[in-house]
C-alpha positions as CSV (number, residue, x, y, z in Angstrom):
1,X,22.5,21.4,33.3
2,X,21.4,19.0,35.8
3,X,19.3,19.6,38.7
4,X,17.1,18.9,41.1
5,X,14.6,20.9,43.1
6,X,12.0,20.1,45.5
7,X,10.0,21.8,48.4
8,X,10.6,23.1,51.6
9,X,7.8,22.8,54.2
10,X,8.4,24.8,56.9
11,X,6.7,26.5,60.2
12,X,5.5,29.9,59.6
13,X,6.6,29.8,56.0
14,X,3.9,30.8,53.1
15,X,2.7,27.8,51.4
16,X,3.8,29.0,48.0
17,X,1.9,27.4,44.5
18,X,5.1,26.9,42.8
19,X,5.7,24.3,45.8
20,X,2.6,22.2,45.0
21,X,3.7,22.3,41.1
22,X,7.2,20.5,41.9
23,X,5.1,17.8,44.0
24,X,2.7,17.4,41.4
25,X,5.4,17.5,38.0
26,X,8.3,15.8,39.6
27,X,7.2,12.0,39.8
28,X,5.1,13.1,36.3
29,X,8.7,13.9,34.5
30,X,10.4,11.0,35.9
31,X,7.4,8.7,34.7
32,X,7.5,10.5,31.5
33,X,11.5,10.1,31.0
34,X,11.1,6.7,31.9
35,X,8.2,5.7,29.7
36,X,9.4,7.9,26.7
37,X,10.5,4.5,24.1
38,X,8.7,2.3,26.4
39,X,5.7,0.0,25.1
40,X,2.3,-0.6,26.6
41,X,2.4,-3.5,29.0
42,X,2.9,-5.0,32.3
43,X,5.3,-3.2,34.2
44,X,5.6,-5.3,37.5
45,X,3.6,-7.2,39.9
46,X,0.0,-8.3,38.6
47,X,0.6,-11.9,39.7
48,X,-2.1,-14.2,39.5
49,X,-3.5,-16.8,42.1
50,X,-6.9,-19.7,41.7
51,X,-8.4,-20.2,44.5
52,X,-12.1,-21.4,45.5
53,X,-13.6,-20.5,41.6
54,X,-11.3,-17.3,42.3
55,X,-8.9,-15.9,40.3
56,X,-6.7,-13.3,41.8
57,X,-4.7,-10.6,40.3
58,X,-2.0,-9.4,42.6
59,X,-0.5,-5.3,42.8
60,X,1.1,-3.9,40.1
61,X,1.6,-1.0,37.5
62,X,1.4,-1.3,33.7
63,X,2.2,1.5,31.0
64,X,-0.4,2.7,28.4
65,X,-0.2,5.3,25.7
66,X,2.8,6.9,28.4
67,X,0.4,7.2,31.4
68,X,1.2,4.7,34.4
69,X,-1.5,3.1,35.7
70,X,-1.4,1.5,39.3
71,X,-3.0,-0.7,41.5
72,X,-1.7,-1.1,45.1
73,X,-4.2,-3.6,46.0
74,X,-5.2,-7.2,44.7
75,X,-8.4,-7.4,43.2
76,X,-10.7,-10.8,43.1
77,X,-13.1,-12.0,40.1
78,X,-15.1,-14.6,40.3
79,X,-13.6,-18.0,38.2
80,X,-15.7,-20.9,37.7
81,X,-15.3,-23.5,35.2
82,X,-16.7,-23.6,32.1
83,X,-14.6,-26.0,30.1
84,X,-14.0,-22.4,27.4
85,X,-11.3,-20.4,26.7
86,X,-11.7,-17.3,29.1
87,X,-9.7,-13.9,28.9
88,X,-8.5,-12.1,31.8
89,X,-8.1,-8.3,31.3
90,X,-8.3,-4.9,31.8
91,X,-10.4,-2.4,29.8
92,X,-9.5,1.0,30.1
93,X,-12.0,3.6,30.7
94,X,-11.6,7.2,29.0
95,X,-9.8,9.8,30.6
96,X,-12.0,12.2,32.6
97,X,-11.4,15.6,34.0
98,X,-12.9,16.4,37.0
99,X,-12.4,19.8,39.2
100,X,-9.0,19.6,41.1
101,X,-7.4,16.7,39.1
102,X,-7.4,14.4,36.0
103,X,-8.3,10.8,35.9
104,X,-7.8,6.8,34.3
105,X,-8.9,4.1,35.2
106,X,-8.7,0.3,34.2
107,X,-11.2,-2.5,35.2
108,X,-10.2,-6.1,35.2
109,X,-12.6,-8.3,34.1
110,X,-13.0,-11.7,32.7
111,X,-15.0,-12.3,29.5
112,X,-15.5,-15.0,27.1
113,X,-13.5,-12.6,23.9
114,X,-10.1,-11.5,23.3
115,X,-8.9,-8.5,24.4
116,X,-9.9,-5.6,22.2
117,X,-6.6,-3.5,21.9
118,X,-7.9,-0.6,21.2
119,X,-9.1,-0.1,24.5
120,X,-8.0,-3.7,26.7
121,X,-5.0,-5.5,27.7
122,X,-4.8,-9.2,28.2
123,X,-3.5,-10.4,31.5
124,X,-4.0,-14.2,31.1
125,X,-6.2,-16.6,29.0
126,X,-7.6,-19.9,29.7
127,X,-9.4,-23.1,29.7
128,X,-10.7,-24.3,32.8
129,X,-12.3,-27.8,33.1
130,X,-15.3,-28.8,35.3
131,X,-13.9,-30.4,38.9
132,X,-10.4,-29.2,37.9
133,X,-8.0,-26.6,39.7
134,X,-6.5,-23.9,37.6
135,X,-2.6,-23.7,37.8
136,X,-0.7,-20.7,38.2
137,X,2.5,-22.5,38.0
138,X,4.7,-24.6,35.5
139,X,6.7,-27.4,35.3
140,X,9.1,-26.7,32.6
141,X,9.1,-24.0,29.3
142,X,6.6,-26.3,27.6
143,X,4.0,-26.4,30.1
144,X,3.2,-22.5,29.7
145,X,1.2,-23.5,26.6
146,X,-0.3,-26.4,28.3
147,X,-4.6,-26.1,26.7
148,X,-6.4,-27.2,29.7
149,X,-6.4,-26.1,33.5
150,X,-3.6,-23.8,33.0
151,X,-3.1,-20.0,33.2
152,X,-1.1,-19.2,29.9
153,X,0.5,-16.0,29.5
154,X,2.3,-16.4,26.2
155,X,0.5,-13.4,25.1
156,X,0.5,-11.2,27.8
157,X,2.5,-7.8,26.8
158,X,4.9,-6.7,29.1
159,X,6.2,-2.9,28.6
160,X,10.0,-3.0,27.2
161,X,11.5,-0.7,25.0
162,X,10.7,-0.3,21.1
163,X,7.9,-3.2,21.2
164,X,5.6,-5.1,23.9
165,X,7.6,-8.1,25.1
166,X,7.0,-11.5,26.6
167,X,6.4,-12.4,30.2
168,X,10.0,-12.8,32.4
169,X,9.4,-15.7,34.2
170,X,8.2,-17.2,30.8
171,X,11.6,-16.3,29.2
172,X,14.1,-17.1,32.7
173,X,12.4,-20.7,32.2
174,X,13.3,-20.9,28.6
175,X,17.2,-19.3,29.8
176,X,17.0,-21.8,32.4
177,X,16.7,-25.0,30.4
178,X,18.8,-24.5,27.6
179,X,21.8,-23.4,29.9
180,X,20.8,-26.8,31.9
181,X,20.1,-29.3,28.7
182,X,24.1,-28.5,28.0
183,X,23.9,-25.2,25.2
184,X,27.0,-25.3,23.9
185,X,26.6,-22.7,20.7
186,X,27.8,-19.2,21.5
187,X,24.6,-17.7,20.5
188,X,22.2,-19.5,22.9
189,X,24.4,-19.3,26.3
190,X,24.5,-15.5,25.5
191,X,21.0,-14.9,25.1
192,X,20.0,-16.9,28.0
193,X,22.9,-15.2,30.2
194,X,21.4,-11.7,28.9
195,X,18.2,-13.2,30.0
196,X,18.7,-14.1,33.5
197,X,21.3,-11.1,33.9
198,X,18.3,-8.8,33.0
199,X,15.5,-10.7,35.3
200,X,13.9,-12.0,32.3
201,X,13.1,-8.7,30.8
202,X,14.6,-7.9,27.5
203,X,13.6,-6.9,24.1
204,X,11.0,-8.3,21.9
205,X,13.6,-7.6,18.8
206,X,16.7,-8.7,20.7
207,X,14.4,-12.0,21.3
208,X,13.9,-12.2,17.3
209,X,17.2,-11.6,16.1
210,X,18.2,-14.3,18.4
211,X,15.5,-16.9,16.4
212,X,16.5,-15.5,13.3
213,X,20.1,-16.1,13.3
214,X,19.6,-19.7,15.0
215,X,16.7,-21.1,12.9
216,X,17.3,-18.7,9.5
217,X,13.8,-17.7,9.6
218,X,12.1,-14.3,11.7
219,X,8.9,-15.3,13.4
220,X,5.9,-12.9,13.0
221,X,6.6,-10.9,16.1
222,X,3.0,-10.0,16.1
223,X,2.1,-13.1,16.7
224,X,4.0,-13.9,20.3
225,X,2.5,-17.9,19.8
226,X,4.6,-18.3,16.7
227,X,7.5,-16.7,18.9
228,X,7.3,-19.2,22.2
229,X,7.3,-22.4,19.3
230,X,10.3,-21.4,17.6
231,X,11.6,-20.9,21.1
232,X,10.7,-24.2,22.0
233,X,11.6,-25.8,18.7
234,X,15.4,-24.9,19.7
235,X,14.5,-25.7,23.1
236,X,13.7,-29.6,22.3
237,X,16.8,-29.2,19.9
238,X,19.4,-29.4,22.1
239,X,20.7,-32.8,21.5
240,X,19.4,-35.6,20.3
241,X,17.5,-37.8,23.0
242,X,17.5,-35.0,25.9
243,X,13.8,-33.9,26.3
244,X,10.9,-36.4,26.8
245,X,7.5,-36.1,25.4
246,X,6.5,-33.7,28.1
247,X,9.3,-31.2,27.6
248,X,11.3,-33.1,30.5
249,X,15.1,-33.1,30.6
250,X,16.2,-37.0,30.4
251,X,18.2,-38.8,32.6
252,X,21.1,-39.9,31.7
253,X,21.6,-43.5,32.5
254,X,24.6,-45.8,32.4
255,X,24.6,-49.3,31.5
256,X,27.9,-51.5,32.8
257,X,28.0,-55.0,31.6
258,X,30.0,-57.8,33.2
259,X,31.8,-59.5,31.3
């Protein structure tokens, strides 16, 4: 049946240990039900901000192996340019058992290699040049795999059921622009609908069936590069004349001659 229990504090009233063991297994089931066919990833939050060779990694919770790891506060590392690719992540540390509880923990740091995913997660990558500013905003779906000066997060994971998806804002963008470039086909105004209905977060295989049936080939889902080209392949294929070189919609302009 269903239920639910939880503690009464009261005056005068025995502090009993079966109290203490709801506190403490209560938010652990819900965290487990939740998590159950959930894959590793960012959960929410962990934005990123540049500022003064800073780069800024905002709150957040991301899932690993079922255990919930969160940060309430934002934590700096220092950012300087370096004209490399750099990789923004966090390395998880073992699990330790200490008297009274059990602990793990995840350091951000940012290092010259990819993320090792036996034991890190990638929260960004980049290429920073010297005298530049590093952007943590785009102007169109194109511009998120932009090589120099700009954070890209097409390979970020983000937890979603079955496997490890791709960042929301990455995917409202892509919804975005096809529904405003004039999408007539069936298919794409109901995966971009699904999309922005959803807040950007939906399956990594609901996002390959989509390519699949539109481009009759399944991208590598693996490889989440190969996934944001075919998207922006279709992208760039709505219409004939619509996008310019930089991924920007055209304008369309009439000509009236006098006669």
């Amino acid at each position: 049946m269903f239920q639910y229990i939880y503690p009464r504090f009261q005056k005068k009233r025995l502090l009993r240990a079966e109290m203490l063991e709801q506190l403490r297994d209560y938010p652990k089931t819900i965290v487990n039900l939740i998590l159950k066919e959930t894959a590793d990833g960012i959960v929410s939050g962990c934005g990123l901000t540049w500022e003064n060779e800073e780069l800024t990694v905002g709150p957040g919770m991301v899932s690993r192996h079922g255990q919930l790891y969160l940060m309430n506060d934002a934590q700096t590392v220092p950012c300087k340019a370096e004209d490399r690719i750099k990789y923004l992540k966090i390395r998880f540390g073992k699990e330790r058992e200490e008297t009274g509880f059990v602990a793990g923990t995840g350091e951000i740091i940012l290092e010259n290699q990819k993320a090792d995913s036996s034991c890190e997660m990638e929260l960004c990558r980049f290429r920073l040049q010297n005298g530049a500013r590093l952007r943590c905003r785009y102007e169109n779906f194109e511009d998120y795999s932009t090589e120099y000066d700009t954070v890209n997060l097409i390979h970020v994971p983000y937890a979603a059921e079955g496997k490890s998806t791709m960042a929301p804002g990455l995917l409202k963008q892509y919804a975005g622009e096809l529904l405003a470039a004039g999408a007539s086909d069936v298919m794409d105004v109901t995966f971009a609908m699904n999309i922005l209905a959803q807040d950007g977060r939906v399956s990594l295989d609901y996002i390959l069936l989509y390519l699949e049936r539109r481009l009759n080939r399944k991208p590598d889902g693996r490889d989440k590069k190969e996934v944001y080209l075919a998207l922006l392949e279709l992208l760039k294929g709505q219409g004939p004349g619509n996008w310019d070189d930089k991924g920007k919609k055209r304008q369309n302009n009439r000509e009236i001659m006098l006669v």
